[in-house]
C-alpha positions as CSV (number, residue, x, y, z in Angstrom):
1,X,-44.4,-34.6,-80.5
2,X,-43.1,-31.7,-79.2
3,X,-45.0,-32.1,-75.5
4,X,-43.0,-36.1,-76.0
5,X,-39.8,-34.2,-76.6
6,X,-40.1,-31.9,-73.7
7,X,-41.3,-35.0,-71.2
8,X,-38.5,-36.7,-72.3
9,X,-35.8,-33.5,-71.3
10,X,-37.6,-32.8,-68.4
11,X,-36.9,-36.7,-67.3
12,X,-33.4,-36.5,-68.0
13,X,-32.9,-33.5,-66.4
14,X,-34.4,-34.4,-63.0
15,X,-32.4,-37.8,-63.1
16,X,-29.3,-35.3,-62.8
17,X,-30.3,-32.9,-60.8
18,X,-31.3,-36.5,-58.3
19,X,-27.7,-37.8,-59.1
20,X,-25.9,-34.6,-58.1
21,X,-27.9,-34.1,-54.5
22,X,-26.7,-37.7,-54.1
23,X,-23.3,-37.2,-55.3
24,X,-23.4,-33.7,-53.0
25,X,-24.6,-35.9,-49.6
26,X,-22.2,-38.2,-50.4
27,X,-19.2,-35.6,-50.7
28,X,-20.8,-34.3,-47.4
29,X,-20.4,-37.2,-45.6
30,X,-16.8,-38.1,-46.6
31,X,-16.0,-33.9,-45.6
32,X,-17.4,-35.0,-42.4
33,X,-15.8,-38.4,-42.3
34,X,-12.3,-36.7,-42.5
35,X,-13.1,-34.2,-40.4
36,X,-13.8,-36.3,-37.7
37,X,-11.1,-38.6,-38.3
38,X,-8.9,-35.5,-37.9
39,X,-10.1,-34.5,-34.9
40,X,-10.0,-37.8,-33.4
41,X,-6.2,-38.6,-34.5
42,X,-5.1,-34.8,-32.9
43,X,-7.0,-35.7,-29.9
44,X,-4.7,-39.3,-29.5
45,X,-1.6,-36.8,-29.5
46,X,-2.7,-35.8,-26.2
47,X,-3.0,-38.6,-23.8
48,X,-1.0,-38.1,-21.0
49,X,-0.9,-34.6,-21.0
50,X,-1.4,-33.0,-17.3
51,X,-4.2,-31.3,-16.1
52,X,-4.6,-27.5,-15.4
53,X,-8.0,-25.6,-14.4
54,X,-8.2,-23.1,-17.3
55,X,-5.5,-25.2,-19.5
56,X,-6.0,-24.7,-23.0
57,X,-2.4,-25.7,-24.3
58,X,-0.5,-28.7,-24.2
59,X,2.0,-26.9,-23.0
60,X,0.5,-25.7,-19.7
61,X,-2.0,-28.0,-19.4
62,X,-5.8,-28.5,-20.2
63,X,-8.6,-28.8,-18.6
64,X,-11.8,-30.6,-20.2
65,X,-13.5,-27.8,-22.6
66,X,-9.8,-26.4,-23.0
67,X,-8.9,-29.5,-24.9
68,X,-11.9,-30.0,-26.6
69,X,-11.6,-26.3,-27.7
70,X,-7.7,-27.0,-29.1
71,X,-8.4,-30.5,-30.7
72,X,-11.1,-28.7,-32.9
73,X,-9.3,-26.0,-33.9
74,X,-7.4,-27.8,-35.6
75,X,-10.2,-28.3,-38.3
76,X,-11.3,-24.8,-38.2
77,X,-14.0,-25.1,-35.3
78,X,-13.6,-22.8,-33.0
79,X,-15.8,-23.0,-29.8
80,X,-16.4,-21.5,-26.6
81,X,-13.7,-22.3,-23.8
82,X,-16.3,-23.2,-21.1
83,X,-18.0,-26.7,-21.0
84,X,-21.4,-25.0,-20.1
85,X,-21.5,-22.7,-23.0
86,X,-20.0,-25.3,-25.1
87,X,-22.6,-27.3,-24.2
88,X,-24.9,-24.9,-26.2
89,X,-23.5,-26.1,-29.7
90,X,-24.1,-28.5,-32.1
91,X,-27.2,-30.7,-32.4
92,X,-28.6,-33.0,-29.7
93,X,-28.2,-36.5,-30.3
94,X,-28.8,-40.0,-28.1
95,X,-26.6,-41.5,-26.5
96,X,-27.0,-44.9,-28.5
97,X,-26.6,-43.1,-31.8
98,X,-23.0,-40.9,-30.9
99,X,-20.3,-41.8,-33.2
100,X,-16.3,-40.9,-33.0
101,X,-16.0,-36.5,-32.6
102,X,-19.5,-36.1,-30.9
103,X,-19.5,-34.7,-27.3
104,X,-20.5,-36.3,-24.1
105,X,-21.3,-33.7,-21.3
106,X,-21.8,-34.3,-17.7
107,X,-22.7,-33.0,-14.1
108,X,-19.4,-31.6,-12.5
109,X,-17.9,-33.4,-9.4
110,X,-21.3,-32.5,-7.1
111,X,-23.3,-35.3,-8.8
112,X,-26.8,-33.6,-7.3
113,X,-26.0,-30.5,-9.6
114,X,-27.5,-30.7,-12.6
115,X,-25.5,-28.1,-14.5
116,X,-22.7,-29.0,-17.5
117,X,-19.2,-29.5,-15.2
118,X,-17.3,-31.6,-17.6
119,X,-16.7,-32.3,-21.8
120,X,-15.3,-35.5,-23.2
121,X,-14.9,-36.3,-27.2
122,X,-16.1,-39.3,-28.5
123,X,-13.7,-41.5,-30.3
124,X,-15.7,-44.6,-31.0
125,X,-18.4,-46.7,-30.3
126,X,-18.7,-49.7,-31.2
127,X,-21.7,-51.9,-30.6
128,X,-22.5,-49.8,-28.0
129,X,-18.9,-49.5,-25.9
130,X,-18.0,-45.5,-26.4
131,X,-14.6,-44.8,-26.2
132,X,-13.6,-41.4,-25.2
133,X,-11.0,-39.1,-24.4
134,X,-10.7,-35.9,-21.9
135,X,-8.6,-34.3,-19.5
136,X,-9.3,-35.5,-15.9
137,X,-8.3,-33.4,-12.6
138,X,-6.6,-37.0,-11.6
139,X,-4.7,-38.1,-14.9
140,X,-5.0,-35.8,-17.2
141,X,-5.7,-36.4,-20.5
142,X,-6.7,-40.3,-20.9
143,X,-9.0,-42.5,-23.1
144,X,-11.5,-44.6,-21.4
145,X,-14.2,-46.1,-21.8
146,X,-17.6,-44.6,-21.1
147,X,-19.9,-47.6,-20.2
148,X,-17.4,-49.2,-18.0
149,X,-17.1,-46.2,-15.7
150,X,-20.4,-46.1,-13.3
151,X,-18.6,-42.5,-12.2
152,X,-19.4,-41.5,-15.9
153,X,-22.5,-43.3,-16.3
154,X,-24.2,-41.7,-12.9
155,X,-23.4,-37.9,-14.1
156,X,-24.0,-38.0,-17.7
157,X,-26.2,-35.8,-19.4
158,X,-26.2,-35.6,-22.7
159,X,-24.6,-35.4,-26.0
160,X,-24.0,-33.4,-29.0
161,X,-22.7,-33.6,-32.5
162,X,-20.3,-30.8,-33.5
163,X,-19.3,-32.0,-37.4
164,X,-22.3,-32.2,-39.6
């Protein structure tokens, strides 16, 4: 009986320890889920704001891994003000799988280098279309969209996720 008894508590008690690491991923993702949406809403605040090599203010201007550096602070993130060495955070993901406050990174203006030249944030993607938003050396900051631009497509080179 007392082997049955101790069966039974050991059952119950891995049935809550299973319902709290649930409960625990699921608190995780809606963290992350704000978080993101945070980002992503801070980020909107900018369009339009002018360019400036070195920018990391909205006052002065951004440039690309400027902005992405001041939209994330404003969750607590802080990251390294160069695209290249930003570029060396977060966790690799495919393209197919990026979702809104991932990265995209891609060759600079000399599409034959391979290094890291530019930093955009994902705001969406939806079936595939990834909307982003970054600060351009022609318009500043602006949303577009990624697959409709073959000028984005040719120097991609890959992406990262940042909130997890």
């Amino acid at each position: 009986m007392r082997g049955f008894k101790f069966g039974i508590l050991f059952i119950i008690l891995i049935s809550f320890w299973v319902t709290g690491c649930s409960t625990q991923k699921s608190n995780h993702s809606s963290v992350e889920k704000k978080k993101t949406e945070k980002v992503v809403k801070y980020a909107h605040k900018f369009n339009g704001t002018k360019y400036r090599y070195g920018g990391k203010n909205p006052k002065t201007g951004f440039d690309c891994s400027g902005f992405i550096c001041y939209v994330y602070k404003e969750i607590n993130v802080q990251l390294p003000p160069s695209s290249r060495e930003l570029s060396k955070k977060g966790k690799n993901i495919s393209l197919n799988k990026v979702k809104a406050g991932d990265l995209l990174f891609f060759k600079g203006s000399n599409k034959k280098n391979k290094k890291v030249g530019h930093v955009a944030l994902v705001t969406e993607n939806k079936s595939g279309k990834i909307k982003m938003i970054h600060a351009t050396t022609s318009k500043g900051v602006i949303t577009e969209t990624y697959n409709s631009s073959s000028y984005w497509t040719s120097r991609f080179l890959f992406a990262k996720r940042i909130i997890n």
